[in-house]
N, C-alpha and C positions, 0 to 999 in steps of 0.2 A: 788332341792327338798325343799320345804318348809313344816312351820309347822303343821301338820295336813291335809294335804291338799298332795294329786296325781299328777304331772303335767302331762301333756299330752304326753311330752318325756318320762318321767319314764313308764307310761304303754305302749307304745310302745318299750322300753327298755326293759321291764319285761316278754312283748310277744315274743319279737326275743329271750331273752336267753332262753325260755321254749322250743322253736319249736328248739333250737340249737341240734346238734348231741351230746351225754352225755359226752362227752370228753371236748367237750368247754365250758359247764355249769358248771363246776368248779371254770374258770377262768371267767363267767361272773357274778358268785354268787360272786366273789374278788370284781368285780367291783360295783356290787350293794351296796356290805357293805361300799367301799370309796365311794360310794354317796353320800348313809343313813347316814354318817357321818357327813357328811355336817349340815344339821339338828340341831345340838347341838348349831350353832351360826345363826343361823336362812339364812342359805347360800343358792341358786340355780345356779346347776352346767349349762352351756351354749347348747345349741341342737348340739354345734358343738363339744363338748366335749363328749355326746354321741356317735355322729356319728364316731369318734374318736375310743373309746373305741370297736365299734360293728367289726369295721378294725382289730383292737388289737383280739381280741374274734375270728374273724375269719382267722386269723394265716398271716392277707397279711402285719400287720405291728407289731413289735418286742415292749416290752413296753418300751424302751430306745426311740425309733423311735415314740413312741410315743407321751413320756414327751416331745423329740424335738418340735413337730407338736403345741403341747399346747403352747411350750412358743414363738414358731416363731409365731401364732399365733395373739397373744397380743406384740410385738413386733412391729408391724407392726400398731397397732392400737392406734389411735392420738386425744386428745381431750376428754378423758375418764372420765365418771361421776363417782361418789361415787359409782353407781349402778353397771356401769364396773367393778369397780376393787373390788366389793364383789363377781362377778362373776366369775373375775380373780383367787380367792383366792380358790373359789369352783373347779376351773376346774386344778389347779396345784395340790393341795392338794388331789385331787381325783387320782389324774394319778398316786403320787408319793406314798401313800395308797397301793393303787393297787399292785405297786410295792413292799415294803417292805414286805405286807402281802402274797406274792409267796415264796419270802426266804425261805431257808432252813436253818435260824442260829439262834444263840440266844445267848442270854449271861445273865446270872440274876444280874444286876448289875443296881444301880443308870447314869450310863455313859450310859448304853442303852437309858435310857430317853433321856437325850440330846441330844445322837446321833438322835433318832425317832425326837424328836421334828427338831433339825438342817437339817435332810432333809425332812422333813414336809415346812417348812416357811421360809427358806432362799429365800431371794428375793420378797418373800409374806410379812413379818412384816416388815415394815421400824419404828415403836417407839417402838418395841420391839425388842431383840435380838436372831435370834435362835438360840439356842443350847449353851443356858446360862441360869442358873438361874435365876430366879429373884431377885436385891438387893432393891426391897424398898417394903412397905408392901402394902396389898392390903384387900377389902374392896366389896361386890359385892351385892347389893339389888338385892332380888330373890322374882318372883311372889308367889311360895311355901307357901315363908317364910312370909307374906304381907309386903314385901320388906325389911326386916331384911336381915343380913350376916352371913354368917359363920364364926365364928372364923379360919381363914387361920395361916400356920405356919407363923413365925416370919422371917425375910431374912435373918438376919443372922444364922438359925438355918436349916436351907433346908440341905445343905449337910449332919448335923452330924442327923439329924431326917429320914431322908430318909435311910441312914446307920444304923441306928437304926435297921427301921422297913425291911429294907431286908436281916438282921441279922437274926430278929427273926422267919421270912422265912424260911430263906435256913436251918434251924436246926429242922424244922416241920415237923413234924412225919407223915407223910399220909400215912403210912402203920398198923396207928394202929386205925385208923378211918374211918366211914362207911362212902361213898359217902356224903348222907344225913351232916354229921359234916365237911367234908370237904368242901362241897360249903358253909356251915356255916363261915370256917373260912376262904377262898378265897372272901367272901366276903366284910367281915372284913377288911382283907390285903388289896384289891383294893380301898375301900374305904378312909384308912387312905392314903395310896398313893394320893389319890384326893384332901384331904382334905390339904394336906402340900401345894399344889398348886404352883409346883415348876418355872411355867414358869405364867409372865403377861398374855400372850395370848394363845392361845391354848391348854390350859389344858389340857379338858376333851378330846379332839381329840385324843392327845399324849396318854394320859392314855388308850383311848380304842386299840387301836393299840398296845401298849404292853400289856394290856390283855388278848388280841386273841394268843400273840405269847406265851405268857409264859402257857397259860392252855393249847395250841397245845402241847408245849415244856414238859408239866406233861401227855400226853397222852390222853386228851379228846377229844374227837369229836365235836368239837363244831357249835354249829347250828348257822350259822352267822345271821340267819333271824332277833333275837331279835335287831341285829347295826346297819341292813337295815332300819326296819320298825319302829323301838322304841329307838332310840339315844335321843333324845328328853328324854324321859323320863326316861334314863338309866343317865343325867346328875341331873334333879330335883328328882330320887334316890338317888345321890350319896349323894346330898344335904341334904335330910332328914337325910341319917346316919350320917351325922357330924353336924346338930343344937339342942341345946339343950337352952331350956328356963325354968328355975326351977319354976319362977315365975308366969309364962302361964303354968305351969304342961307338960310343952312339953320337952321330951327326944332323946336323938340318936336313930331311929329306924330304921335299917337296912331290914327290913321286905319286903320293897318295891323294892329293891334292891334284894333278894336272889328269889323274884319271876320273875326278869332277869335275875337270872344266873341258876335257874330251868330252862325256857323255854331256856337257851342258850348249857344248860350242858345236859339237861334231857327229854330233846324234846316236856315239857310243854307245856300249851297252857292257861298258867294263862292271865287274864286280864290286860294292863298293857296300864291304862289311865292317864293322869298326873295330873289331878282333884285328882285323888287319894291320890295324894301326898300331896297335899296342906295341909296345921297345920290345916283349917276348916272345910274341909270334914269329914262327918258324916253320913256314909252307911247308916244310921238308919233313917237320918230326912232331908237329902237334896239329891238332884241328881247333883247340879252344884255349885259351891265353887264363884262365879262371884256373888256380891251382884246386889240387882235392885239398882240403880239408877235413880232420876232423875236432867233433866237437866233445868235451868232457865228459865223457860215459854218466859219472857221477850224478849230473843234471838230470831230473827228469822233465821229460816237454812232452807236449801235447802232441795232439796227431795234426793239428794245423799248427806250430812252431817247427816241426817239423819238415814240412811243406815249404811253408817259410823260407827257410834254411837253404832249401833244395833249389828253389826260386835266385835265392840271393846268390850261390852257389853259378847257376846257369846266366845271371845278368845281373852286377850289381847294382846296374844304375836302374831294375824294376823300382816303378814307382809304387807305392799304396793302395791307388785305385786299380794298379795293372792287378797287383797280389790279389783284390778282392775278388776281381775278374777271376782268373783263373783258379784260387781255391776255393770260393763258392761261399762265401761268406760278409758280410759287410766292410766297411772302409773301417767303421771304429774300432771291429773286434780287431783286423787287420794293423792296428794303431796301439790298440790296446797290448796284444801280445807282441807285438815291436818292442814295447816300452820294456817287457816281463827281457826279452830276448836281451835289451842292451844292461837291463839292473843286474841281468845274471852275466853281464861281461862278455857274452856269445856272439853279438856283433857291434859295432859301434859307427857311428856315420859320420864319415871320410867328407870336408869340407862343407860349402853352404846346403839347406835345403834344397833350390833350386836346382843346384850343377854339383851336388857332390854326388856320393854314392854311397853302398852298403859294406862294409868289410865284415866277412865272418874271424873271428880271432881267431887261434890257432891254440891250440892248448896241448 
């Protein structure tokens, strides 16, 4: 599943759990929220990892037999590009999702993290570690932000900061406060959890997964539609609540963020677009936070560099496989003329593969 964008498995994924008997639509709403999850690092799960899943949904395979099938799966597969094994990462990741969020346990504790992230990416992160903190600091240019960072915790201060804040937790009084204060201060809480950033890689994933368990574990019903459809924008939420620029008049605004845990807690149907988010957006005098651009008359480009352009222009964080989609061309020419686009200086890419984006320069 990609950014902004349907694939073609996911609606016919979305039609087989509707037409399902009400009993197995539980277990394939599990599946669709470890999709949607996917999403937050701009990932797409494999058709065969659906196909997978619809097995699992219809009771002929167990989801242990499941996660087996994933990794025999890739196992067997020899000569694998970059693109592979982000597909790898999407279709482990989803199965073992799925997984955890059927559980029936919990523990409110900073070790739940590790544990969640350690069998999230064992065997998925080779330069990071799972189910370890992070010991060095880190640093993240966000489109939000026009590629500003968030002040993240310090590494050596994650264990006793995290202890902190699920201190000040587990002594929180939710019986003396109306719904309405308490998703005010769950969102709070999750927030600062995100913002301490306890692991290099998989953050936000980790965090939303204990999320879902711990508001399950306080009694809410919660509507998993907003981590299917809106992960993406439940990470460039989090985002906002933890940036603060005194000097641009920009503060932690958590606003954007409780109109997620409204639609997730309260069965909402607030608007929840990630233009929203961005420090420039301005309900009052813009509709799109993407400046115009233009590009060096000088240069000549093609009628798909072109296109391109227009694509990056309209959503920086389009992925590759989105571009192929939509101009009607393959992934490598799509790759190929990327590479022409950044040698001629026309655009260049704004932080990691995974979570960065597209900038067109400005000339």
């Amino acid at each position: 599943m990609t950014k902004g964008k349907t694939t073609p498995f996911e609606l016919d994924f979305d039609s087989y759990i509707l037409q399902s008997e009400p009993e197995k639509q539980e277990n394939g709403k599990l599946w669709q929220t470890a999709i949607g999850l996917q999403q937050v690092d701009g990932l797409t799960p494999s058709k065969y990892l659906y196909e997978t899943a619809k097995r699992n949904i219809d009771g002929e395979i167990t989801i242990e037999e499941a996660k087996q099938l994933i990794d025999s799966y890739y196992e067997t597969r020899r000569g694998r590009t970059e693109e592979d094994e982000d597909t790898e990462e999407a279709d482990k990741v989803s199965v073992r999702i799925r997984e955890i969020l059927a559980e029936k346990t919990f523990s409110f504790t900073p070790d739940l993290l590790l544990s969640i992230h350690k069998r999230l990416f064992t065997g998925v992160f080779y330069k990071v570690k799972a189910g370890r903190f992070r010991d060095y600091n880190i640093s993240k240019r966000e489109w939000v932000l026009d590629g500003e960072s968030v002040l993240y915790a310090n590494a050596d201060m994650i264990r006793q900061t995290l202890e902190y804040d699920f201190g000040q937790e587990k002594v929180f009084d939710y019986s003396k406060v109306s719904k309405e204060e308490a998703i005010k201060h769950l969102t709070r809480f999750i927030a600062n959890i995100w913002q301490i950033h306890p692991f290099g890689e998989g953050n936000t994933r980790t965090t939303a997964v204990f999320t879902i368990k711990y508001l399950t574990s306080l009694g809410f019903e919660v509507n998993k539609e907003p981590f299917e459809k809106n992960s993406w924008y439940f990470r460039n939420a989090l985002v906002r609540a933890n940036y603060t620029n005194m000097n641009k008049g920009i503060y932690m605004n958590t606003a954007y963020l409780e109109k997620f845990f409204r639609n997730l807690l309260l069965d909402e149907s607030n608007e929840l677009k990630n233009r929203y988010c961005h420090i420039k957006y301005n309900a009052k005098t813009t509709k799109e936070v993407t400046p115009k651009v233009t590009v060096n008359v000088t240069v000549k480009l093609s009628v798909n560099q072109k296109k391109i352009l227009e694509e990056v222009k309209k959503n920086p964080f389009v992925t590759q496989e989105e571009l192929a989609e939509i101009i009607g061309i393959t992934r490598k020419s799509i790759n190929e003329n990327m590479k022409k686009l950044q040698s001629q200086k026309i655009i260049e890419r704004i932080g990691a593969d995974k979570n960065g984006y597209w900038k067109i320069i400005e000339k």
